[in-house]
N, C-alpha and C positions, 0 to 999 in steps of 0.2 A: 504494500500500500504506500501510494508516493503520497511526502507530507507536505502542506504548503503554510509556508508560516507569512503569517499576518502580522501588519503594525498598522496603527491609527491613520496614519497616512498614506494606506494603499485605496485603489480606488475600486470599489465595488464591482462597478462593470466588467472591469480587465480581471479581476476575482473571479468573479462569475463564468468567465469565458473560460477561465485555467480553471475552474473547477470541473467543467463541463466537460472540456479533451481527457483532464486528468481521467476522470468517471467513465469516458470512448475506451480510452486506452487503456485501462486497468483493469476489467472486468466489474467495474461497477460500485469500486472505492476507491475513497478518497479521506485525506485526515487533515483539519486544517487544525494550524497553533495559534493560538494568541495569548499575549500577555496585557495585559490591563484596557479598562472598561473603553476603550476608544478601538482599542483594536479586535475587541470582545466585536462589539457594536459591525462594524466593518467585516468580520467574519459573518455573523448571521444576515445582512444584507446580500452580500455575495451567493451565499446558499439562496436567500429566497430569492433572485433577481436568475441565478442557476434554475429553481427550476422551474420558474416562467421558460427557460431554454427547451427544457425535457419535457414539458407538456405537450408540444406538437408531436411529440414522437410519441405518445400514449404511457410516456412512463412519470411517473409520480420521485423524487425525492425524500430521502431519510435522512434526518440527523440527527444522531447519537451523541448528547453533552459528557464530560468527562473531565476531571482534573490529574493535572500530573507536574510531579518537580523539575524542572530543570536548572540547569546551573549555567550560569551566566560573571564571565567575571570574577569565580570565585564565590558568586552569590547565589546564594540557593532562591530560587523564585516559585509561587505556582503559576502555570500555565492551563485556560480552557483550549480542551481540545475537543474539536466536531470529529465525528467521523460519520461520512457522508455517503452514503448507500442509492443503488437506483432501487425504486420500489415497483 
């Protein structure tokens, strides 16, 4: 599962479209990261602006919420991770 990480100032649209190849090419997951409420926010836009993309095809989107540590710097942070299924 390829993972696509997010910050607050990535843009939605272009999210959406790398979630969508990701989800072609992968057999149907996908796992986005983000670390804090801006880039939280920016991740689930992308997913829902995604599956306006997959609706014409008759398929519906999933996303699975999740937390997990990672280290950054020396710093331990939590990160929400989607993982993003076609339904």
């Amino acid at each position: 599962m390829e993972l696509l990480r997010v910050s607050s100032r990535t843009d939605a649209r272009k999210l959406c479209r790398a979630v969508y190849r990701v989800l072609r090419k992968n057999s149907g997951q996908a796992a986005l990261q983000a670390i804090g409420a801006g880039a939280v926010n920016q991740a689930v836009k992308g997913v829902a602006v995604a599956r306006g993309l997959a609706a014409p095809e008759g398929a519906d989107l999933k996303a699975v919420p999740g937390l997990m540590k990672v280290e950054m710097n020396w710093i331990e942070k939590m990160a929400v991770q989607l993982h993003v299924f076609w339904r």
